[in-house]
VOBA-1610 file (N, C-alpha, C; in pm, whole numbers, padded with zeros to 5 digits, always signed):
BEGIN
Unk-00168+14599+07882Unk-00263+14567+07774Unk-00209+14448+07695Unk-00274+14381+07662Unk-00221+14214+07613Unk-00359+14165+07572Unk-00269+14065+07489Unk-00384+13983+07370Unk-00381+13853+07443Unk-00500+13784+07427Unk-00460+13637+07481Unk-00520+13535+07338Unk-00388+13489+07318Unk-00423+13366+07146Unk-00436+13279+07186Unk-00586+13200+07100Unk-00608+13109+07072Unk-00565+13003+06955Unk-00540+12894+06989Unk-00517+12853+06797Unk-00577+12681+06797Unk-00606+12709+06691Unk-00734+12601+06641Unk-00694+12518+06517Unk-00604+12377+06525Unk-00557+12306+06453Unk-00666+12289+06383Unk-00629+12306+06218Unk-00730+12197+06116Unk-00634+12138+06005Unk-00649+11967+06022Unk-00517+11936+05935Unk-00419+11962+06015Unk-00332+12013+05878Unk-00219+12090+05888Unk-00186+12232+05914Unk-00280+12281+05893Unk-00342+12445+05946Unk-00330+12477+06102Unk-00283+12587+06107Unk-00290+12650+06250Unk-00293+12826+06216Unk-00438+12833+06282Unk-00517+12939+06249Unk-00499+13025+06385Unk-00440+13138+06398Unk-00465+13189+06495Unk-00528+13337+06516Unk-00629+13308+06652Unk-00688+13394+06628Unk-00654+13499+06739Unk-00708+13668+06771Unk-00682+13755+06851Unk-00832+13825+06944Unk-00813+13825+07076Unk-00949+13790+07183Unk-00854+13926+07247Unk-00942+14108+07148Unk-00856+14201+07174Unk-00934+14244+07299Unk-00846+14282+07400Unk-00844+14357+07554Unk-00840+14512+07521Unk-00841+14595+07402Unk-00798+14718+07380Unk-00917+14837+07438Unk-00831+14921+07423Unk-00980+15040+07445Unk-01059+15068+07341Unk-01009+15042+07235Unk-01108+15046+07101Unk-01116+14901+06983Unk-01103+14816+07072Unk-01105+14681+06943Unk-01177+14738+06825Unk-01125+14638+06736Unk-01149+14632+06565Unk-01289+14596+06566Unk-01349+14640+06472Unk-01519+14589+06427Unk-01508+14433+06436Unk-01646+14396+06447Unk-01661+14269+06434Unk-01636+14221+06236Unk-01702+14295+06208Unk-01670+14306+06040Unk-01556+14285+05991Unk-01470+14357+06017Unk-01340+14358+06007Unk-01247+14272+06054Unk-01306+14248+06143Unk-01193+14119+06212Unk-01282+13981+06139Unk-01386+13973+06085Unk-01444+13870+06023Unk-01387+13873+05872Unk-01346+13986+05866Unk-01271+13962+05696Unk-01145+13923+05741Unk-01086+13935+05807Unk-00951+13944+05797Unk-00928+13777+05829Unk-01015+13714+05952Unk-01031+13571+05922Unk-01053+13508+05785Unk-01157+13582+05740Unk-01162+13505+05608Unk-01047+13491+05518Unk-01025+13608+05503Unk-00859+13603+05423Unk-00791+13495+05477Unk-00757+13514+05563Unk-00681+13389+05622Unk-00686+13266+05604Unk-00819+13233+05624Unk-00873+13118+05531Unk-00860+13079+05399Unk-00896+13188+05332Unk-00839+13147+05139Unk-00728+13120+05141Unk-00625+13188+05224Unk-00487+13149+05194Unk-00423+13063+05231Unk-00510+13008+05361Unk-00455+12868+05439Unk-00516+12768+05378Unk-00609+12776+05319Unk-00673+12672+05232Unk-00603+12523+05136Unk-00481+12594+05070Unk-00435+12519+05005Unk-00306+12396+05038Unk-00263+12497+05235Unk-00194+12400+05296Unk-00281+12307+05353Unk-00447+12300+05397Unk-00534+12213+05392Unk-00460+12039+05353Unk-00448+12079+05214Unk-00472+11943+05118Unk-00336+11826+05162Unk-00262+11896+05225Unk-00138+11813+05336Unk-00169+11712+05389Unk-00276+11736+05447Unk-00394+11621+05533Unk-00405+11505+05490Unk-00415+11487+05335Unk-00460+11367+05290Unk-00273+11275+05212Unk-00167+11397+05274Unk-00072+11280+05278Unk-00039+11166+05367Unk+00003+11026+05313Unk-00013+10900+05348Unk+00133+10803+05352Unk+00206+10793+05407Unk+00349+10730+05421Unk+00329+10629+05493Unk+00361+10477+05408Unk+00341+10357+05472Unk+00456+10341+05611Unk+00524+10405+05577Unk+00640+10324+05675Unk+00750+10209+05578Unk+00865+10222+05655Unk+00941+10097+05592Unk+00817+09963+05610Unk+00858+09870+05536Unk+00764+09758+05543Unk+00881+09617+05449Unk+00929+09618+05429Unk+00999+09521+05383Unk+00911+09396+05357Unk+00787+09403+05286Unk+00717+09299+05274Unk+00768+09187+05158Unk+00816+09019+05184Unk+00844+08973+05062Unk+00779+08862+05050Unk+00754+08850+04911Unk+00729+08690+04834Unk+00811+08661+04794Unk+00809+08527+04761Unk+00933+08408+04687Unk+00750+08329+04587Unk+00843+08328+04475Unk+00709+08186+04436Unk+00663+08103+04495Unk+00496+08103+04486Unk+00458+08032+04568Unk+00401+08055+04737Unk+00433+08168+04745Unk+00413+08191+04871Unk+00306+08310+04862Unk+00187+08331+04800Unk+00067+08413+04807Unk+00121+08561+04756Unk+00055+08641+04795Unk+00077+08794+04740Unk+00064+08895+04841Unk+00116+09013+04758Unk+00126+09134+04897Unk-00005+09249+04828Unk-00061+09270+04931Unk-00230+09350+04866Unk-00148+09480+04957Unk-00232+09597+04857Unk-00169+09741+04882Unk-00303+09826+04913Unk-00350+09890+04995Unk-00445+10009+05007Unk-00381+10133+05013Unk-00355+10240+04888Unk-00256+10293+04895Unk-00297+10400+04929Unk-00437+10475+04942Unk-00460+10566+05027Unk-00473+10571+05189Unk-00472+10388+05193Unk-00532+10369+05346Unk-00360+10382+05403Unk-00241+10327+05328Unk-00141+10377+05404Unk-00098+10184+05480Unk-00188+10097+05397Unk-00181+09948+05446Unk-00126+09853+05380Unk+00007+09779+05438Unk-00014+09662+05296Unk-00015+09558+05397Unk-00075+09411+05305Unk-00071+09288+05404Unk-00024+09213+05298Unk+00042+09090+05353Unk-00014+08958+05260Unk-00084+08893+05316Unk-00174+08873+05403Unk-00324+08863+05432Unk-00440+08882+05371Unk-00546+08877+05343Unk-00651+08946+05279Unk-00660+09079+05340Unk-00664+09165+05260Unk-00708+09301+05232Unk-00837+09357+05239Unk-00940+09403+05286Unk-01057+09499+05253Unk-01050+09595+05181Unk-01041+09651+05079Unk-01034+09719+04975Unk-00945+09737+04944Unk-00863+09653+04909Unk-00682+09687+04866Unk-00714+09745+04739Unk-00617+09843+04694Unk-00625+09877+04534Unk-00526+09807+04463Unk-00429+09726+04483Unk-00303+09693+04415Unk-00283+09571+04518Unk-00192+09484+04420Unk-00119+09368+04447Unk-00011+09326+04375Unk+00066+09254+04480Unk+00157+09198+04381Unk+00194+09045+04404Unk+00213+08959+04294Unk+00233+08805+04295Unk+00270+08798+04186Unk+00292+08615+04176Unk+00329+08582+04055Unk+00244+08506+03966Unk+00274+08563+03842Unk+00196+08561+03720Unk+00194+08364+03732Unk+00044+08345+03706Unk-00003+08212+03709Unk+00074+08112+03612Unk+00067+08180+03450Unk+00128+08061+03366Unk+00275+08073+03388Unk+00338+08165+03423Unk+00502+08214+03427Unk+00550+08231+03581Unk+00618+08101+03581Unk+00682+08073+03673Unk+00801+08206+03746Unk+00831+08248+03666Unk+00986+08385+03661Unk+00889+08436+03596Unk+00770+08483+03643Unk+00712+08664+03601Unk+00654+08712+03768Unk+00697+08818+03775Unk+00628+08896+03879Unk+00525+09020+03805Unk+00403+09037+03868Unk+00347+09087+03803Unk+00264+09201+03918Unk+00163+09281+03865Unk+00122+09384+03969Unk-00038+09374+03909Unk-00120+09326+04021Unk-00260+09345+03927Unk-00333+09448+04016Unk-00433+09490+03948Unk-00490+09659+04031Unk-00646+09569+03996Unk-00698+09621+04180Unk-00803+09544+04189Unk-00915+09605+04075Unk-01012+09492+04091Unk-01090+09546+03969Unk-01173+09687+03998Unk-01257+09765+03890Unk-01350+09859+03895Unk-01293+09978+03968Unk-01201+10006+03992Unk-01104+10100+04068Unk-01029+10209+03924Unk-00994+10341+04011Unk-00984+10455+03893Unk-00804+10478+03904Unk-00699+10380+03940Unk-00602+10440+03982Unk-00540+10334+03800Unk-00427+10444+03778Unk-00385+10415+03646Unk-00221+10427+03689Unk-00150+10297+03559Unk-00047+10300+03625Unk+00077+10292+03506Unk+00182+10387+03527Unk+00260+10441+03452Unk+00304+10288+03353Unk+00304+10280+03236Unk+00426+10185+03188Unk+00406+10164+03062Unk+00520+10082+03000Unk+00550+10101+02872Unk+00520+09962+02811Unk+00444+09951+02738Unk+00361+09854+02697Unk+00327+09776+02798Unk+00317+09642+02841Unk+00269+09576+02877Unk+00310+09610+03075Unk+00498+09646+03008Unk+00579+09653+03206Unk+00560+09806+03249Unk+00558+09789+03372Unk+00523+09907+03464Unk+00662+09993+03440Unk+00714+10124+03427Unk+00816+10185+03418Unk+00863+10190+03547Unk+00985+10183+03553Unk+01088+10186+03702Unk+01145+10315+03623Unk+01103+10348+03802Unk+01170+10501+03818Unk+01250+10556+03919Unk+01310+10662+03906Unk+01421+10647+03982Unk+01376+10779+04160Unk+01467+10759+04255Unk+01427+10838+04370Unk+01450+10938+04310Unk+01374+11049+04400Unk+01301+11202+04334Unk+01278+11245+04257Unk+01238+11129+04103Unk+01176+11181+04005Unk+01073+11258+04019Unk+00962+11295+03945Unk+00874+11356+03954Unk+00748+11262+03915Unk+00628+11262+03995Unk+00504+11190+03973Unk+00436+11214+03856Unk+00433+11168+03730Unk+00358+11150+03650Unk+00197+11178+03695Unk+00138+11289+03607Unk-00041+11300+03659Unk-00109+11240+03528Unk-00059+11171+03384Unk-00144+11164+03309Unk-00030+11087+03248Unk-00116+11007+03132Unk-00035+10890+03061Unk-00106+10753+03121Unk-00133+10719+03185Unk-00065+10617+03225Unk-00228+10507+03193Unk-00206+10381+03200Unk-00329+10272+03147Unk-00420+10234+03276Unk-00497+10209+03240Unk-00624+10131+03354Unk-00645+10009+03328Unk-00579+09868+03271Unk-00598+09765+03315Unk-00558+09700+03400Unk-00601+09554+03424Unk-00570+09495+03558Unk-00465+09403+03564Unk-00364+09380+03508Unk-00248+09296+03508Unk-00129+09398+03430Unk-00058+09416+03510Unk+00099+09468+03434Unk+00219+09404+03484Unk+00293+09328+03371Unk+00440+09269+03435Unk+00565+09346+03516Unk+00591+09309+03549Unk+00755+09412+03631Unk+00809+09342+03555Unk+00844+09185+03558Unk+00908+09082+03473Unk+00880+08980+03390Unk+00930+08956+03282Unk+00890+08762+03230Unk+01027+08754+03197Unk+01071+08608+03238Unk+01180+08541+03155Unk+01285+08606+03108Unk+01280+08751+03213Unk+01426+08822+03163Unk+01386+08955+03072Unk+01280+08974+03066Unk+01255+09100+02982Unk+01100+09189+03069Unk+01121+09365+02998Unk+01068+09437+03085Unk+01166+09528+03141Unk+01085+09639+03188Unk+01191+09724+03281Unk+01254+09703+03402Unk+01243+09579+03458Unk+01265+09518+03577Unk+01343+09404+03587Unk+01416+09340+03462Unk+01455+09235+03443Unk+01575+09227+03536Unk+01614+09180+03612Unk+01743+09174+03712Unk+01835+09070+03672Unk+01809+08942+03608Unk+01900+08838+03563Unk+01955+08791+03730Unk+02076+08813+03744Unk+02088+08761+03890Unk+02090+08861+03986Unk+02077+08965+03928Unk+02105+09106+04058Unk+01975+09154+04102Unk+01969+09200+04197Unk+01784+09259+04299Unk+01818+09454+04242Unk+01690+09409+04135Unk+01686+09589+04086Unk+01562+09648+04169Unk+01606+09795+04253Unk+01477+09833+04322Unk+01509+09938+04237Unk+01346+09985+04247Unk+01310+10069+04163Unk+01157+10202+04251Unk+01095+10248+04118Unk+00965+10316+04231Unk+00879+10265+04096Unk+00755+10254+04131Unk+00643+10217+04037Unk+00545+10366+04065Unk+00447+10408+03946Unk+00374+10520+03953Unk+00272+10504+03920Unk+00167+10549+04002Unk+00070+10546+03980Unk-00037+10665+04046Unk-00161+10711+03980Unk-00264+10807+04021Unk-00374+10786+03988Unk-00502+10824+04079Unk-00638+10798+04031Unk-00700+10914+03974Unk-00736+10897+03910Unk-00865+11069+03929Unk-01009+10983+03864Unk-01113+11107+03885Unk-01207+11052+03910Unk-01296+11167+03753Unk-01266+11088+03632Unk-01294+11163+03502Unk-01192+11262+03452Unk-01211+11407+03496Unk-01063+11485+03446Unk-01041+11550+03589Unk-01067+11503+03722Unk-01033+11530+03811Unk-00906+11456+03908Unk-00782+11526+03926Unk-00689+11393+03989Unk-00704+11383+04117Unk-00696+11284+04209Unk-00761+11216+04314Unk-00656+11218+04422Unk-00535+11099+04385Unk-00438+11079+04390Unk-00305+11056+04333Unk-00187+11077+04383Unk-00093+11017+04317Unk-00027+10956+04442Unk+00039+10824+04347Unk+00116+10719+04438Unk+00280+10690+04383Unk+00343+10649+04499Unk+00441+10561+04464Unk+00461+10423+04531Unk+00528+10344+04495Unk+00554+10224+04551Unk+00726+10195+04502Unk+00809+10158+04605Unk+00893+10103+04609Unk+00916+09981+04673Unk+00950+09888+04519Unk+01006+09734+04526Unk+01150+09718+04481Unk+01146+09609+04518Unk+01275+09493+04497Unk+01245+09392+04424Unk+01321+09330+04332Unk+01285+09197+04242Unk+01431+09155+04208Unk+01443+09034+04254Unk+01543+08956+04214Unk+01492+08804+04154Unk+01499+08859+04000Unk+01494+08696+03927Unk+01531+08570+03984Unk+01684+08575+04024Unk+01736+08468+04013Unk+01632+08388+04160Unk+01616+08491+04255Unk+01540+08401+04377Unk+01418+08377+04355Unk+01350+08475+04269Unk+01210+08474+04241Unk+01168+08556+04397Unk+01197+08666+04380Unk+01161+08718+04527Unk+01142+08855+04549Unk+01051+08890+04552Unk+00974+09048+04540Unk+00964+09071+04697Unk+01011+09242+04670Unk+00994+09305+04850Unk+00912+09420+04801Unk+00809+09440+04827Unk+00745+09582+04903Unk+00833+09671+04992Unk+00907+09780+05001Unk+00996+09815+05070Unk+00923+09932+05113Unk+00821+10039+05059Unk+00747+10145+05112Unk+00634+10214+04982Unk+00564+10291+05047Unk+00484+10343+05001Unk+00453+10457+04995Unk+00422+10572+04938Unk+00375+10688+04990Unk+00225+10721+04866Unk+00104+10858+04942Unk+00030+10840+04869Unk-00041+10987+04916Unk-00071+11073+04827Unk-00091+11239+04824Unk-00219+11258+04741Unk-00260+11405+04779Unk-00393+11437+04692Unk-00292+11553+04617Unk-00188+11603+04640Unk-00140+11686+04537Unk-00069+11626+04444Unk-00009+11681+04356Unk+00039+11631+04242Unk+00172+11668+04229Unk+00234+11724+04335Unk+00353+11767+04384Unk+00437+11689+04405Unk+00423+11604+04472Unk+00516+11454+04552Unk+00592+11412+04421Unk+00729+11345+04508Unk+00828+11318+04470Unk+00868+11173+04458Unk+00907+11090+04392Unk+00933+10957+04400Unk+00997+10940+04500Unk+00949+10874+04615Unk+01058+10811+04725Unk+01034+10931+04839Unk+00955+11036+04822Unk+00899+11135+04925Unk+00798+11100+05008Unk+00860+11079+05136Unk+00814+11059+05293Unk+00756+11121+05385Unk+00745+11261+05360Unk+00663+11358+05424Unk+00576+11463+05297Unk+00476+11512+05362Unk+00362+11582+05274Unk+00490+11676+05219Unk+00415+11731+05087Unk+00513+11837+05013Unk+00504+11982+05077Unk+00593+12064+05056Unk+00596+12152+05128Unk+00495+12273+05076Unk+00444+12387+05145Unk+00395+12509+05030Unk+00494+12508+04940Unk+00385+12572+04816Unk+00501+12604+04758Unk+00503+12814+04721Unk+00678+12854+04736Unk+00687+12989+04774Unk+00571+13096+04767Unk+00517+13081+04654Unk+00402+13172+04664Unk+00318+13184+04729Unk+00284+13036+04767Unk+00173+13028+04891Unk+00228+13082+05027Unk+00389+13033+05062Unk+00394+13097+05175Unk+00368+13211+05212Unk+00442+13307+05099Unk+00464+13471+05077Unk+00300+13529+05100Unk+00202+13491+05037Unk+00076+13505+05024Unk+00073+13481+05168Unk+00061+13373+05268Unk+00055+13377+05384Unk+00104+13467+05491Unk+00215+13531+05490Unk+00313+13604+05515Unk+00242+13779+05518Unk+00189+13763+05375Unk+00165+13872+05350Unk+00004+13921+05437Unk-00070+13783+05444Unk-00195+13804+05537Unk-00149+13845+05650Unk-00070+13771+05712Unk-00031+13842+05891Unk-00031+13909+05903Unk+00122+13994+05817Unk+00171+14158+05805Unk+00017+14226+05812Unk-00099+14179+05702Unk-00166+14284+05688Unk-00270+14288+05841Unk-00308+14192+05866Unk-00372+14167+05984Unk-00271+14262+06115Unk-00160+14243+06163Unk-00113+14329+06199Unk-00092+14425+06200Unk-00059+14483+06075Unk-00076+14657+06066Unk-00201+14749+06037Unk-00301+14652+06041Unk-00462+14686+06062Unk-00430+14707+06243Unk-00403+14638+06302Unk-00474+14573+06430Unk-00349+14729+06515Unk-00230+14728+06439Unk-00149+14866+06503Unk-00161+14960+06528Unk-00228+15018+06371Unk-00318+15121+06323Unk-00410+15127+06411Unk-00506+15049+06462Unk-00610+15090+06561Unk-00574+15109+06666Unk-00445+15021+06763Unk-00450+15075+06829Unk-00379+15209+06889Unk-00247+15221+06791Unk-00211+15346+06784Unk-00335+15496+06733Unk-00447+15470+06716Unk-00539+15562+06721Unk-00611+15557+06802Unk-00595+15523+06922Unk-00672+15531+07011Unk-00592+15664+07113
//
Protein backbone atom coordinates (compact mmCIF):
# COMPACT_ATOMS: atom_id res chain seq x y z
CA UNK A 1 0.00 0.00 0.00
CA UNK A 2 1.77 3.32 -1.03
CA UNK A 3 1.04 6.90 -1.78
CA UNK A 4 2.27 8.30 -5.00
CA UNK A 5 3.27 12.47 -4.48
CA UNK A 6 2.80 14.95 -6.54
CA UNK A 7 4.30 18.47 -6.02
CA UNK A 8 3.37 21.59 -7.71
CA UNK A 9 5.96 24.54 -7.54
CA UNK A 10 4.38 28.11 -7.02
CA UNK A 11 7.13 30.72 -6.51
CA UNK A 12 8.85 29.61 -3.81
CA UNK A 13 6.18 27.21 -2.55
CA UNK A 14 6.20 23.52 -2.85
CA UNK A 15 2.86 22.16 -2.15
CA UNK A 16 2.55 18.65 -1.83
CA UNK A 17 -0.09 16.76 -2.44
CA UNK A 18 -1.37 12.83 -1.51
CA UNK A 19 -3.21 10.53 -4.61
CA UNK A 20 -4.42 7.92 -1.53
CA UNK A 21 -4.36 4.02 -2.81
CA UNK A 22 -6.04 3.07 0.73
CA UNK A 23 -9.04 0.92 1.47
CA UNK A 24 -10.80 3.76 2.98
CA UNK A 25 -9.31 7.21 1.67
CA UNK A 26 -10.14 10.50 3.45
CA UNK A 27 -13.35 12.49 2.22
CA UNK A 28 -13.01 14.64 -0.52
CA UNK A 29 -14.00 17.47 2.07
CA UNK A 30 -11.49 16.82 4.20
CA UNK A 31 -8.70 16.44 2.17
CA UNK A 32 -9.99 19.87 0.54
CA UNK A 33 -9.56 21.52 3.95
CA UNK A 34 -6.56 20.28 4.78
CA UNK A 35 -5.20 21.74 1.29
CA UNK A 36 -6.59 24.79 2.16
CA UNK A 37 -4.82 25.09 5.37
CA UNK A 38 -1.88 24.54 3.69
CA UNK A 39 -2.38 27.24 1.61
CA UNK A 40 -2.96 30.03 4.35
CA UNK A 41 0.13 28.97 5.74
CA UNK A 42 2.22 28.74 2.64
CA UNK A 43 0.93 31.92 1.62
CA UNK A 44 3.28 34.18 3.20
CA UNK A 45 6.46 32.23 1.86
CA UNK A 46 4.63 33.25 -1.56
CA UNK A 47 5.95 36.90 -1.27
CA UNK A 48 9.85 35.41 -1.79
CA UNK A 49 8.96 35.53 -5.44
CA UNK A 50 9.17 39.08 -5.87
CA UNK A 51 12.88 39.01 -4.45
CA UNK A 52 15.36 40.69 -6.97
CA UNK A 53 19.42 40.52 -6.71
CA UNK A 54 21.25 42.42 -9.40
CA UNK A 55 24.34 40.52 -9.39
CA UNK A 56 27.85 42.02 -8.83
CA UNK A 57 27.89 44.78 -11.52
CA UNK A 58 30.75 47.04 -10.89
CA UNK A 59 29.20 49.75 -12.98
CA UNK A 60 31.48 53.15 -13.12
CA UNK A 61 31.44 56.84 -14.06
CA UNK A 62 34.27 59.33 -13.94
CA UNK A 63 32.97 63.02 -14.89
CA UNK A 64 31.81 63.40 -17.88
CA UNK A 65 31.22 60.17 -18.95
CA UNK A 66 27.07 59.92 -18.86
CA UNK A 67 25.18 58.09 -16.01
CA UNK A 68 24.25 54.71 -14.61
CA UNK A 69 20.10 54.27 -14.80
CA UNK A 70 18.77 51.64 -12.15
CA UNK A 71 15.34 49.53 -12.58
CA UNK A 72 15.37 48.32 -9.20
CA UNK A 73 12.55 46.00 -9.29
CA UNK A 74 13.49 44.87 -12.81
CA UNK A 75 16.90 43.68 -11.20
CA UNK A 76 18.71 46.05 -14.35
CA UNK A 77 21.24 48.65 -14.41
CA UNK A 78 22.77 50.21 -17.69
CA UNK A 79 24.58 53.24 -18.60
CA UNK A 80 22.71 53.04 -21.75
CA UNK A 81 19.23 54.30 -21.89
CA UNK A 82 16.93 52.60 -19.66
CA UNK A 83 13.04 51.84 -20.25
CA UNK A 84 11.65 52.60 -17.07
CA UNK A 85 14.61 53.01 -14.89
CA UNK A 86 13.56 54.30 -11.40
CA UNK A 87 16.98 55.78 -10.26
CA UNK A 88 20.19 57.19 -11.60
CA UNK A 89 23.24 58.24 -10.91
CA UNK A 90 25.63 61.18 -12.48
CA UNK A 91 27.09 64.22 -11.95
CA UNK A 92 25.42 67.17 -10.69
CA UNK A 93 25.39 69.74 -13.78
CA UNK A 94 26.60 73.07 -11.99
CA UNK A 95 29.18 71.00 -9.58
CA UNK A 96 31.86 69.66 -11.09
CA UNK A 97 32.93 67.29 -7.58
CA UNK A 98 29.12 66.54 -6.80
CA UNK A 99 27.80 63.12 -7.45
CA UNK A 100 24.32 63.04 -7.16
CA UNK A 101 21.28 60.35 -7.41
CA UNK A 102 18.12 61.59 -9.26
CA UNK A 103 14.83 59.27 -9.04
CA UNK A 104 13.01 59.32 -12.25
CA UNK A 105 10.13 61.51 -12.30
CA UNK A 106 6.25 60.64 -11.16
CA UNK A 107 7.51 57.39 -9.50
CA UNK A 108 6.50 56.35 -5.63
CA UNK A 109 10.00 55.07 -4.40
CA UNK A 110 11.35 57.43 -1.45
CA UNK A 111 14.76 57.70 -0.40
CA UNK A 112 16.38 57.63 3.03
CA UNK A 113 18.54 60.93 3.84
CA UNK A 114 19.42 63.66 5.84
CA UNK A 115 18.67 66.85 4.44
CA UNK A 116 19.57 67.33 1.17
CA UNK A 117 22.46 63.77 1.14
CA UNK A 118 21.23 60.33 0.90
CA UNK A 119 22.30 58.47 4.34
CA UNK A 120 25.15 55.78 3.94
CA UNK A 121 24.55 52.82 5.61
CA UNK A 122 26.30 50.22 6.75
CA UNK A 123 26.15 46.04 5.61
CA UNK A 124 23.24 44.32 7.50
CA UNK A 125 21.66 47.21 8.75
CA UNK A 126 18.14 47.06 8.69
CA UNK A 127 15.81 48.59 5.74
CA UNK A 128 14.15 51.58 6.74
CA UNK A 129 10.03 51.31 5.68
CA UNK A 130 9.16 55.02 6.45
CA UNK A 131 10.95 58.42 6.78
CA UNK A 132 12.32 58.88 3.93
CA UNK A 133 11.59 62.06 0.96
CA UNK A 134 10.13 61.85 -2.62
CA UNK A 135 12.06 64.35 -4.55
CA UNK A 136 14.06 64.07 -7.58
CA UNK A 137 17.68 65.10 -6.96
CA UNK A 138 19.68 64.00 -3.74
CA UNK A 139 23.55 64.60 -3.33
CA UNK A 140 25.92 61.66 -2.09
CA UNK A 141 28.54 64.62 -2.44
CA UNK A 142 29.48 68.48 -3.06
CA UNK A 143 32.89 69.90 -2.57
CA UNK A 144 33.64 67.67 0.33
CA UNK A 145 30.50 67.68 2.35
CA UNK A 146 27.46 65.16 2.91
CA UNK A 147 27.49 61.67 4.11
CA UNK A 148 29.67 60.52 1.39
CA UNK A 149 32.41 62.95 1.35
CA UNK A 150 35.68 60.73 0.74
CA UNK A 151 38.36 63.65 0.30
CA UNK A 152 40.96 61.27 -1.25
CA UNK A 153 39.74 57.84 -0.03
CA UNK A 154 36.71 55.61 -2.10
CA UNK A 155 33.88 55.41 0.79
CA UNK A 156 31.34 52.47 -0.15
CA UNK A 157 28.48 52.55 1.49
CA UNK A 158 24.46 51.13 0.94
CA UNK A 159 21.83 53.81 -0.07
CA UNK A 160 17.90 53.08 1.03
CA UNK A 161 15.23 53.25 -0.46
CA UNK A 162 11.19 51.94 -0.70
CA UNK A 163 8.05 52.58 -2.63
CA UNK A 164 4.61 52.11 -1.43
CA UNK A 165 1.73 52.97 -3.08
CA UNK A 166 -0.31 55.59 -0.33
CA UNK A 167 0.00 53.64 3.16
CA UNK A 168 0.72 50.49 1.36
CA UNK A 169 4.66 49.35 1.10
CA UNK A 170 5.51 48.06 -2.34
CA UNK A 171 9.07 47.73 -2.09
CA UNK A 172 12.19 48.06 -0.35
CA UNK A 173 15.64 48.58 -1.94
CA UNK A 174 19.23 48.76 -1.50
CA UNK A 175 21.99 49.95 -3.59
CA UNK A 176 25.58 49.64 -3.05
CA UNK A 177 28.18 52.34 -4.30
CA UNK A 178 31.59 53.56 -4.33
CA UNK A 179 32.64 57.32 -4.57
CA UNK A 180 35.95 58.54 -4.66
CA UNK A 181 36.26 62.44 -4.77
CA UNK A 182 39.59 62.73 -5.55
CA UNK A 183 38.92 60.69 -9.14
CA UNK A 184 35.49 61.88 -9.46
CA UNK A 185 34.42 58.27 -9.91
CA UNK A 186 31.25 56.49 -8.83
CA UNK A 187 30.76 52.48 -9.02
CA UNK A 188 27.39 50.83 -8.82
CA UNK A 189 28.72 47.67 -7.16
CA UNK A 190 25.07 45.77 -6.56
CA UNK A 191 21.65 45.88 -5.92
CA UNK A 192 19.04 44.05 -4.23
CA UNK A 193 15.12 44.67 -4.22
CA UNK A 194 12.07 42.79 -2.04
CA UNK A 195 8.28 43.14 -1.47
CA UNK A 196 8.95 42.36 2.27
CA UNK A 197 10.20 44.65 4.59
CA UNK A 198 12.49 42.16 6.11
CA UNK A 199 15.72 42.49 3.92
CA UNK A 200 18.89 43.40 5.09
CA UNK A 201 21.40 45.96 3.76
CA UNK A 202 23.79 44.12 1.48
CA UNK A 203 21.23 40.89 1.52
CA UNK A 204 21.56 38.66 -1.61
CA UNK A 205 19.07 36.10 -1.27
CA UNK A 206 15.12 36.42 -0.42
CA UNK A 207 14.70 36.60 3.50
CA UNK A 208 14.10 33.64 5.17
CA UNK A 209 10.47 32.58 7.03
CA UNK A 210 10.40 33.90 9.80
CA UNK A 211 10.17 31.10 13.02
CA UNK A 212 6.64 31.33 13.44
CA UNK A 213 5.79 30.87 10.04
CA UNK A 214 7.88 27.87 9.82
CA UNK A 215 6.49 26.21 13.10
CA UNK A 216 2.91 27.10 11.74
CA UNK A 217 4.02 25.14 8.65
CA UNK A 218 5.37 22.29 10.53
CA UNK A 219 2.50 22.19 12.49
CA UNK A 220 0.10 21.79 9.17
CA UNK A 221 1.98 18.54 8.05
CA UNK A 222 2.02 16.91 11.53
CA UNK A 223 -1.69 17.65 11.40
CA UNK A 224 -2.33 16.44 7.86
CA UNK A 225 -0.50 13.33 8.83
CA UNK A 226 -2.02 12.29 11.88
CA UNK A 227 -5.47 12.83 10.20
CA UNK A 228 -4.34 10.71 7.19
CA UNK A 229 -2.84 7.77 10.17
CA UNK A 230 -5.85 7.90 12.03
CA UNK A 231 -7.76 6.78 8.97
CA UNK A 232 -5.82 4.52 8.02
CA UNK A 233 -5.18 2.78 11.16
CA UNK A 234 -9.14 2.53 11.29
CA UNK A 235 -9.58 0.71 8.69
Amino acid sequence: MRNNLFETYTGECVIISFENHMKKPISPSLFRGLLAGLFVVLAPLCASADFVYSGLLNLSISRGTGTINVDLDGGLASKSSLPGYDVSFGFFALEEEAIALYKATNNSWYVMNSGSFPIRYSLDDALPTSGGTNTSTYMLSAYGGGNWASSNSTVTGYLSLYRSSGSTLDYTAWIQVSWNEASDTLTLIDFACDSSATMLMGQTTAPVPEPATSAALAGAFILAASVLFRRRKSV
